[in-house]
N, C-alpha and C positions, 0 to 999 in steps of 0.2 A: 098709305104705305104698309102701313100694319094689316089691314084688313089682304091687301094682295098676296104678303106673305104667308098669310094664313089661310089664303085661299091654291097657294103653290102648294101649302104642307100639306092639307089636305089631299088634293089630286097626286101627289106623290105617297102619301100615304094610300088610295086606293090602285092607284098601280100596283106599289109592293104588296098589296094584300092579295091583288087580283092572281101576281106572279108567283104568290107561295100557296095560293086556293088551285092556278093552272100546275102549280109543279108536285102540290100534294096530290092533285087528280092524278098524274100520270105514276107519281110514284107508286101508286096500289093499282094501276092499270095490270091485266097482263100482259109478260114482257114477247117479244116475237121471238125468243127460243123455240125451234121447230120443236125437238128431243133432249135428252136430259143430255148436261155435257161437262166434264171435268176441265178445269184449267187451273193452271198456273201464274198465279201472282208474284213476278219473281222481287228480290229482297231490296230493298232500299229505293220498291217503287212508289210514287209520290200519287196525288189526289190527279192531276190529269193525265197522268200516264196510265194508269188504272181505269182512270174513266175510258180514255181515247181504246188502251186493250180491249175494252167489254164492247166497244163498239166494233172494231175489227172483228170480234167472234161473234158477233150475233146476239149479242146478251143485252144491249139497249141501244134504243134507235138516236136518242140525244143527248154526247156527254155531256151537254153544259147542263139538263137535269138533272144528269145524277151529280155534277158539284155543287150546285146551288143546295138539293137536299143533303149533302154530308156537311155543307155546312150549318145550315139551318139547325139539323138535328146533333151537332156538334160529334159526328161521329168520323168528321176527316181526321182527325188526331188520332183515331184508334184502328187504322185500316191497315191488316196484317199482310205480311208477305204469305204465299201458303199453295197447298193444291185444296181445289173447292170444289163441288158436286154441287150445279145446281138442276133443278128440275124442269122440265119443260114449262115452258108462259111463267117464269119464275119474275113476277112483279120488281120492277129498280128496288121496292126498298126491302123486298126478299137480298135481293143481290148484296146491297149493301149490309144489311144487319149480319148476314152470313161473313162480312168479309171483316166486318166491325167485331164481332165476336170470334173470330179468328176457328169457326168450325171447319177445319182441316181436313180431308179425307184420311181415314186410317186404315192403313194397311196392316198385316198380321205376317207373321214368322213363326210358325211352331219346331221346334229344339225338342226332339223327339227323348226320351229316355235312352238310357244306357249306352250315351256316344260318348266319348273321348274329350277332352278339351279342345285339345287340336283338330278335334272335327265339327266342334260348334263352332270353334272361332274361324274355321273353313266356310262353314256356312253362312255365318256373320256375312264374308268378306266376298262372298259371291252375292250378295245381293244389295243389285246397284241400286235403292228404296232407300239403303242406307249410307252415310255417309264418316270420311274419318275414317283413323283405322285402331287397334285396340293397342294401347300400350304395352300390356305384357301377357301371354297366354295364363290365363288363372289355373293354379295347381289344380291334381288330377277328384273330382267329388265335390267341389266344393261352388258349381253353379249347379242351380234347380232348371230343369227341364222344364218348357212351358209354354203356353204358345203369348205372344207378346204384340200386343194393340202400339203401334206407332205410326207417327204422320211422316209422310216423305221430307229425309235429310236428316232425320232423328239421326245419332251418331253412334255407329257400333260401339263404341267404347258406352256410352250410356245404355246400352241393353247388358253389355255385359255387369256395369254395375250393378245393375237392377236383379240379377238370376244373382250373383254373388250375394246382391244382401235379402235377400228372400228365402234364398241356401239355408243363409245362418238363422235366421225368426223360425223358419220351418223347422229345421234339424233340434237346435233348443226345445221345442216345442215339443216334438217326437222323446226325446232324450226325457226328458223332466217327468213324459208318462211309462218308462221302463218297468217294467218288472225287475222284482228284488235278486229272484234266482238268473236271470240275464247272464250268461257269462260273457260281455261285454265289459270293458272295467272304464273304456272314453267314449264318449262323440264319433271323433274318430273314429273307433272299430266299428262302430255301427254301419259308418257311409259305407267302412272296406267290405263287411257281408252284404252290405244293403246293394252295395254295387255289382256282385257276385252273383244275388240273386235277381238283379237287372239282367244279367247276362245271362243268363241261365233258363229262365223263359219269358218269354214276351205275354204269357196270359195272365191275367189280373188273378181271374181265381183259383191261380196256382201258386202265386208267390207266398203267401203266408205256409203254405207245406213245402214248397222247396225251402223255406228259411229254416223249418221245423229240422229239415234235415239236415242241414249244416250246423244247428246249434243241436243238436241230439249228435254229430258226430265230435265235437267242442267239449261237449262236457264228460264224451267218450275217451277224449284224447285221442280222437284218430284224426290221421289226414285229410283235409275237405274234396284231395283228388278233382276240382272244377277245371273241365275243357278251358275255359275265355281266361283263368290264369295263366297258363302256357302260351295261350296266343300274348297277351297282355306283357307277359316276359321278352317273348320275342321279339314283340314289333313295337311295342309301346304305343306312347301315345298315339303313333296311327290307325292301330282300332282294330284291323281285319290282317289276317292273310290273307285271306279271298280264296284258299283252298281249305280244303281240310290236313287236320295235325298229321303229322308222320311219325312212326312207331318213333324215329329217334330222337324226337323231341320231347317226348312223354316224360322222359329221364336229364332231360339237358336242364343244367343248375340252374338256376334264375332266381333273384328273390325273391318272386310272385309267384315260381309255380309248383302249387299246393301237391301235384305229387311227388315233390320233393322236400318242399318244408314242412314245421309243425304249425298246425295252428293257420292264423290269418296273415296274408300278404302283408306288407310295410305302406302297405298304401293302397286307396280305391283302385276300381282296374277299369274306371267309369264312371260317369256321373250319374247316380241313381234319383230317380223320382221321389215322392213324398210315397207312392204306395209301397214303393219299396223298400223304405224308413219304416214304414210301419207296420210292414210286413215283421221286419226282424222284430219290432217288440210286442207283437201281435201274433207272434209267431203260433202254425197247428201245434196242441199239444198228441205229438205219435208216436210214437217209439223205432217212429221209419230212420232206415239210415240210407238207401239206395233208392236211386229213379234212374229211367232211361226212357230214350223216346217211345210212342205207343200208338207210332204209325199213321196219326190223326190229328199234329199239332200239336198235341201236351205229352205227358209223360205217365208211366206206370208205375207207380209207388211201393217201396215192398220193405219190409224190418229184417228180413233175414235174407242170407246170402242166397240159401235153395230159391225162396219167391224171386228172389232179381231175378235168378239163371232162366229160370222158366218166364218171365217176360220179354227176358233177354232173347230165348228162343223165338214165342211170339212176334217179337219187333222181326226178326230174319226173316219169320213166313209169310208175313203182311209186307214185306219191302220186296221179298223175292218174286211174291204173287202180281205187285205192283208193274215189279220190272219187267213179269212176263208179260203183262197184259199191255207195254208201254207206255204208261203211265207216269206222271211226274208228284216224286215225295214231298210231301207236306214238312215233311222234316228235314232241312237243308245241313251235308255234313260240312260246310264252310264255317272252320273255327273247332268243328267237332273231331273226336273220336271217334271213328266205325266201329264195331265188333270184326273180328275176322270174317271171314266168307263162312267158317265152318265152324261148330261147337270145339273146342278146345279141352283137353281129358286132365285137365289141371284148375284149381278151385284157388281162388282170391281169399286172403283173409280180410275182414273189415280191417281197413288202415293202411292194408299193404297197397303196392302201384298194383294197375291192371293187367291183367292176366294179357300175353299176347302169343300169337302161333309162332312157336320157334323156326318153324321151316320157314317162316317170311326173311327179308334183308331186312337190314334196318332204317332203310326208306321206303317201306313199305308203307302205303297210307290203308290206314286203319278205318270202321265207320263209326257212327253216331252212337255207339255206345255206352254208357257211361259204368266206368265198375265193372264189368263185364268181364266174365267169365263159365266155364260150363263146369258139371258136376265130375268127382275124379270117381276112378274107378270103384264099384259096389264094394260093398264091404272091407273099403280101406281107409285111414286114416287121410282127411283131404290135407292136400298142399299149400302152400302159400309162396308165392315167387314175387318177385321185382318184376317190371315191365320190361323188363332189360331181358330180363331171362333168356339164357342160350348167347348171349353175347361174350366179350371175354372181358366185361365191365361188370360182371353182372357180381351183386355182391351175397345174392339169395341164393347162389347156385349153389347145390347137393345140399339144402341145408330143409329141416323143417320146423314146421311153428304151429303151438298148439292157440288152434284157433281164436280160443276163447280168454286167452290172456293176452297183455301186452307183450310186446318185442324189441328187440334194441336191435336196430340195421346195422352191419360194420361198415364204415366207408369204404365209398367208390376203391378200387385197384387202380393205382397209377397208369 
């Protein structure tokens, strides 16, 4: 009796040995996937549904091999829902480990610098990769731009956490290596110029001298006069006009726009990058106060009024030559200031608003110019006007101001 059953155990012992030596061979066989192929394990799928899935796609020829090996190697318990990439002849226990370790495919989202909240969380909310939607649009500066590694169904509100608190580790970080002379005095103000200077040019090795010149006009106590605040007044959180400024908004009140307040906007006008953080305490040391575009994608740099006028010119002769030859400008005036068509015989002081051609209306759109103005008549004492000038708002009208000292504007005329 004894001897039989011990002659059963045996023979069942080499059966089972035979069936996990046959189902180890097949598990490192390669598999009959023709080409590499992504799929989808969708959530609260079990060991034969899973299995029976990879057999309908192509990915192993016998489910009951791949359950016998997830159980064997005790990896049924650990088999994630997910999107998977596997690779062509991808062996059962490639398949499995990959599904056991839950190697996800990751998709990316790059959140480009100097957009808006309302146009990240736009972006967020167009892309069906992501799932869920964000609880509350996060204040304006205070998510990092970035590009972000996530697996399909990741939940836009978890990306947005993740830029919020990477904002704050970065910004801290930046903050704590400031300069003493900084005329920065929070955090805060920093994102408000950092965001300025996001707005202001798109090239890397520009933004430390654009900052130069907004903290060189800071510690001047002049106006920062920046195009992308007037828009940012305007239209807020939505980001763009999509056309360029109009002479009569140059002057319309807003709290953000700088050719009308002193000093820094109440608030970011955008969500600035980490170079743009460390642009402002990184900032050129120049004595620059004016830049305008320089026909080529960046800007031409000048400390004194007469250098602007004369790039200012240049920028006209390279635009006009452009337009003769039909050509399209590198320098888009959507969100900008133009210069007028024609030099102007009246001279800007640093701080004052921009010089603009009185024979225009005051929906006249202006170009790309920033600060912009031409030289006054030779051996006269130059002028200084409101952007307004010639209107019946205008509060600079018949009045003059010596260049080189501060000014007190009276307010606007009812």
């Amino acid at each position: 009796m004894l001897s039989g059953l011990f002659t059963t155990a045996l023979v069942l012992a080499g059966v089972v040995g035979a069936g996990i030596a046959v189902v180890g061979s097949q598990g490192k066989a390669p598999g009959p996937l023709a080409s590499d192929r992504v799929l989808i394990i969708p959530k609260e799928s079990g060991l034969t549904e899973i299995a029976e899935l990879l057999q309908r796609e192509g990915l192993i020829e016998h489910p009951w091999t791949f359950k016998v090996s997830a159980l064997i190697s005790g990896n049924w318990t650990k088999l994630k829902a997910g999107e998977y990439l596997f690779k062509a002849r991808a062996s059962q226990q490639d398949i499995l480990d990959i599904i056991a370790e839950g190697k996800a495919v990751e998709h990316s989202i790059t959140v480009p610098e100097g957009l808006t909240s309302e146009q990240i969380i736009a972006r967020l909310r167009d892309n069906d990769l992501l799932t869920g939607d964000v609880i509350q649009v996060p204040r304006e500066g205070t998510i990092l731009p970035d590009t972000f590694k996530f697996p399909r169904g990741f939940t836009r509100q978890a990306i947005v956490d993740r830029m919020t608190r990477d904002q704050r580790r970065i910004l801290n970080d930046v903050w704590n290596r400031r300069p003493a002379d900084l005329p920065i005095k929070t955090p805060q103000e920093l994102v408000i110029l950092a965001s300025i200077v996001e707005k202001e040019t798109g090239r890397a090795d520009e933004r430390p001298r654009v900052a130069g010149v907004f903290i060189n006009r800071l510690n001047r106590k002049m106006k920062l006069q920046s195009d992308p605040t007037i828009v940012y007044g305007l239209v807020g959180g939505k980001g763009t006009l999509g056309r360029a400024i109009q002479r009569n908004e140059i002057t319309q009140a807003t709290p953000y726009n700088t050719y009308v307040i002193d000093g820094l906007p109440p608030g970011p006008i955008a969500n600035p990058g980490r170079a743009a953080m460390e642009a402002v305490v990184n900032h050129s040391r120049t004595k620059e106060l004016y830049f305008v575009a320089d026909g080529s994608g960046g800007h031409a740099f000048a400390e004194t009024l007469e250098q602007h006028n004369r790039n200012v010119a240049r920028w006209r002769q390279v635009e006009s030559q452009r337009r003769e030859a039909g050509k399209p400008s590198p320098d888009s005036n959507v969100d900008k200031v133009e210069p007028p068509p024609a030099p102007d015989n009246r001279t800007e002081a640093p701080g004052a608003s921009r010089a603009a051609d009185a024979t225009s209306g005051d929906s006249e759109t202006l170009g790309g110019n920033r600060r912009a103005s031409a030289d006054g008549p030779a051996g006269t004492r130059a002028r200084a006007f409101d952007a307004s000038e010639g209107t019946n708002r205008d509060p600079l009208l018949n009045r003059s101001y010596d260049l080189n000292s501060s000014k007190q504007v009276p307010a606007l005329r009812p």
